[in-house]
C-alpha positions in Angstrom: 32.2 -13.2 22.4 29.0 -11.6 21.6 30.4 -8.9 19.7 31.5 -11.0 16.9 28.2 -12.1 16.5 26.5 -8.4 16.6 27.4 -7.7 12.6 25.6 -11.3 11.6 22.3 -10.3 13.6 22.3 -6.7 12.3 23.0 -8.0 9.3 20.2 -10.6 9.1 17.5 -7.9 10.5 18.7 -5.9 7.8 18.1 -8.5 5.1 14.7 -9.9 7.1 13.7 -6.0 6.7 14.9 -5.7 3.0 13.0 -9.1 2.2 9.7 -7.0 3.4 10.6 -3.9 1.6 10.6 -5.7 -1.5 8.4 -8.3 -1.2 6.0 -4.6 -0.5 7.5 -3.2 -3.4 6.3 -6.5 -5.7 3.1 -6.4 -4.6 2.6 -3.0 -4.8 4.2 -3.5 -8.7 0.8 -6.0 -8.9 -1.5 -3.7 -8.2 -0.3 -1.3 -10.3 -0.1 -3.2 -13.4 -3.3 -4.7 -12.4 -4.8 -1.0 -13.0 -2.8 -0.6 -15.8 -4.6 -3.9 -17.6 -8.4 -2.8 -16.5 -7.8 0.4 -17.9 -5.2 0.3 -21.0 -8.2 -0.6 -23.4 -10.9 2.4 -22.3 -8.3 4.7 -23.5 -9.6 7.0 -26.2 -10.0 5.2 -29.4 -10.6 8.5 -31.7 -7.1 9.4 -31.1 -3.6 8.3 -33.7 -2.0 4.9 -33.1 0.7 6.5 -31.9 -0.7 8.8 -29.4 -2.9 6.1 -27.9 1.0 4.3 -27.3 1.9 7.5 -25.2 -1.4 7.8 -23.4 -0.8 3.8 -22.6 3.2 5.1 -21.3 1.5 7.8 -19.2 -1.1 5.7 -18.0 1.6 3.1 -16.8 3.8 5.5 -15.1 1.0 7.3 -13.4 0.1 3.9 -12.4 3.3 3.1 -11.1 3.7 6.6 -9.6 0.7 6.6 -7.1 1.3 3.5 -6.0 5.3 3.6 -5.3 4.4 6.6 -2.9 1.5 5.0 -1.4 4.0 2.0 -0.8 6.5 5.1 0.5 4.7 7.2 2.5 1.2 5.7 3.3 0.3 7.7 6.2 0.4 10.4 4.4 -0.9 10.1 0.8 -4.8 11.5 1.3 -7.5 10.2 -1.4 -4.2 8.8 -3.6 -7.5 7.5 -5.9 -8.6 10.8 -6.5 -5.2 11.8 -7.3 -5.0 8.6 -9.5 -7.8 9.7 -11.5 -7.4 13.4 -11.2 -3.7 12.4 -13.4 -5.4 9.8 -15.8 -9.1 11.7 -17.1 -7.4 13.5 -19.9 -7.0 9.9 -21.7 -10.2 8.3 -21.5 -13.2 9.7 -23.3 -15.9 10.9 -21.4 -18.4 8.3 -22.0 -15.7 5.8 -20.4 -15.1 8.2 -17.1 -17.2 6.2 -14.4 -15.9 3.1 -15.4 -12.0 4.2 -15.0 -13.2 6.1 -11.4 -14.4 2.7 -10.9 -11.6 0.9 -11.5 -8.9 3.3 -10.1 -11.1 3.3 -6.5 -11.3 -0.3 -6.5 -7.3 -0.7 -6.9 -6.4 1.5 -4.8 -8.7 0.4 -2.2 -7.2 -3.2 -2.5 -3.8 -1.5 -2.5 -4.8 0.7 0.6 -6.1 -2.5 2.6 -2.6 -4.2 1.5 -0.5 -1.7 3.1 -2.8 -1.6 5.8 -2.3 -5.0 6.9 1.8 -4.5 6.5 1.3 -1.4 9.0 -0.7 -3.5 11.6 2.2 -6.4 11.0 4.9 -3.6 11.5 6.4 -3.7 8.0 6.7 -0.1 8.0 7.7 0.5 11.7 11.0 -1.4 10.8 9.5 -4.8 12.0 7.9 -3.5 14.9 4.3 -4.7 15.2 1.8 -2.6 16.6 -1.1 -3.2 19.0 -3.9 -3.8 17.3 -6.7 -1.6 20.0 -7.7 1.2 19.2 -8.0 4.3 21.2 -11.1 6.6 22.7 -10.6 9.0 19.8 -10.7 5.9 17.4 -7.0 6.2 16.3 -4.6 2.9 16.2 -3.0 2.2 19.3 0.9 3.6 19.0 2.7 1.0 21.6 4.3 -2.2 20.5 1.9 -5.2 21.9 3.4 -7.7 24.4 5.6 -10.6 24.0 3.3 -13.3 21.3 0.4 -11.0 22.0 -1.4 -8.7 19.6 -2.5 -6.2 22.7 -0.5 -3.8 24.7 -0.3 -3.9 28.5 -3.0 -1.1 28.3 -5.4 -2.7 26.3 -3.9 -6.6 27.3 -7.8 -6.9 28.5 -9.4 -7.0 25.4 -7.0 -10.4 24.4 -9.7 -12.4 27.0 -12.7 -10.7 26.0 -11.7 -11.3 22.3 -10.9 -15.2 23.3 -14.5 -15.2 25.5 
């Protein structure tokens, strides 16, 4: 009997981990076209109409770009606001540099500390949640906490001295 009801589980953990993937993707979206608006009017007003249009088109996809891998591969996208800006310079006059670094750190930070949050929730791990101590080297803890607990059965002692 609870065969038949094996396909309607999978099929709800499937669409409880789809529901996370794109409620990730939206947010990620946000952020993205949250750069986009900071920085579409310090592009370089010396240039034609319509280049200034396909500086705004590059600047959007090289938006969009960083931050769909960082939503893809987060563990593995070093400085992706250095890269951000490293793409984007060449628009922005030079007088207006420090203030697009300074935007482009800040969203990606925000972005960063988002997809942070999903990896300590185990969005990423497909649902599996993560234990939340770290270890001597000062890495995250790898093994999936206990039962309603945020702590592993290694580090289940710092749940009382975090209650205390």
């Amino acid at each position: 009997m609870t065969t038949t009801f094996a396909p309607i589980e999978a099929a709800l953990e499937r669409d409880e981990t789809d529901e996370r993937i794109q409620h990730i993707q939206a947010c990620m979206y946000q952020y993205s076209r949250a750069m986009y608006r900071s920085l579409r009017e310090l592009i370089d007003p010396y240039v034609s109409h319509e280049v200034r249009l396909e500086y705004r088109r590059a600047l959007l996809w090289e938006c969009e770009q960083t931050l769909s891998r960082l939503a893809k591969d987060p563990q593995y996208f070093s400085k992706p606001d250095r890269a951000l800006f490293q793409d984007i310079r060449r628009y922005f006059p030079i007088t207006a540099q420090a203030e697009v670094a300074w935007i482009v750190q800040e969203g990606i930070n925000a972005a960063v500390a988002f997809v942070e949050e999903q990896i300590e929730a185990g969005a990423f791990d497909g649902g599996v949640p993560r234990c939340r101590a770290t270890t001597r080297k000062g890495k995250p803890c790898q093994r999936t906490p206990l039962p309603e607990r945020d702590f592993c059965p290694s580090h289940q002692h710092l749940e009382t001295a975090q209650a205390a």
